[in-house]
N, C-alpha and C positions, 0 to 999 in steps of 0.2 A: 686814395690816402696812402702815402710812402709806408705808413708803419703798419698797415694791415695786415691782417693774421690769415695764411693757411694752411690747413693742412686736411688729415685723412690718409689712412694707407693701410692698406690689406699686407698683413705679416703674416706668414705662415697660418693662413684661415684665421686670423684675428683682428681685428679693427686697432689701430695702432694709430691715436690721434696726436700730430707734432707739430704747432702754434712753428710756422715761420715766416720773417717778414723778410722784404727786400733785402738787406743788409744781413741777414741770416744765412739768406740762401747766397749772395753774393760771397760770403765768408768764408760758407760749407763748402763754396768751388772752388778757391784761393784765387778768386778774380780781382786782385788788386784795383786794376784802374777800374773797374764798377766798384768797389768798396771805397776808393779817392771821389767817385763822381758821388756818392751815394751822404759822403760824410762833409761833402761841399754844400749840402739844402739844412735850411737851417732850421726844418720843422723834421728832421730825423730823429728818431726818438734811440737813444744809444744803449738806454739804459732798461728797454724793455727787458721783461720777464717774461721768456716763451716756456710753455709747457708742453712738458709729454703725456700722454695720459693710456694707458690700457683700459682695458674696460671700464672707463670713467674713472679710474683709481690717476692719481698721479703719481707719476714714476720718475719722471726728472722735471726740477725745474734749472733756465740756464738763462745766461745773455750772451750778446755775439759775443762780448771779451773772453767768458768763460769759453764758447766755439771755440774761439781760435788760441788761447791757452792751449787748450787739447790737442788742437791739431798741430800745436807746434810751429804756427806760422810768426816767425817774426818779427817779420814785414808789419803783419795786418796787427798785430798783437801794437807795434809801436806806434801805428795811426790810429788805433783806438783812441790809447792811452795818451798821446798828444791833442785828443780832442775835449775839448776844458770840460764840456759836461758832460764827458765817460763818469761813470762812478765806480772805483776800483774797489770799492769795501762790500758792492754787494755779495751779500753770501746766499749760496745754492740751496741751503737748506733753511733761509728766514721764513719762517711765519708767512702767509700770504694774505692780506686782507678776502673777508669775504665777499665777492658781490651782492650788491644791493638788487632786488627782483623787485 
């Protein structure tokens, strides 16, 4: 699954869990043409919600646009935003629905 989520990462003796998917991690690297190859499949989900989480608490939530905002890139900022179902209104700190168990 392209949009599958991983993460896990030991910080400073702390469990530091950060939701990234292909398109994420391709983002976080400024690998353009893996971000061109990655935005050419048309089951890429652009608009996911990865989360950060510390000790189960959540600490950030983002999507790649927000990534690459940050990072300043762009390149990656305008192929986003040139891909018709980016959604530029999502906001970092909406409400997240809760899962269903």
């Amino acid at each position: 699954d392209i949009n599958a989520k991983n993460y896990n990462y030991l910080m400073n003796d702390e469990e530091l869990n950060v939701e990234k998917t292909a398109l994420e991690l391709a983002v976080d690297d400024d690998n353009i043409e893996f971000v061109k190859l990655l935005l050419e499949r048309k089951d890429i989900d652009v608009n996911v919600l990865l989360l950060s989480k510390k000790n189960n608490e959540i600490v950030n939530k983002h999507t790649v646009l927000h990534t690459s905002v940050k990072k300043m890139n762009n390149e990656i900022i305008q192929l986003l935003s040139n891909k018709e179902a980016v959604d530029v209104n999502i906001d970092e700190n909406q409400k997240m629905d809760t899962p269903k168990t």
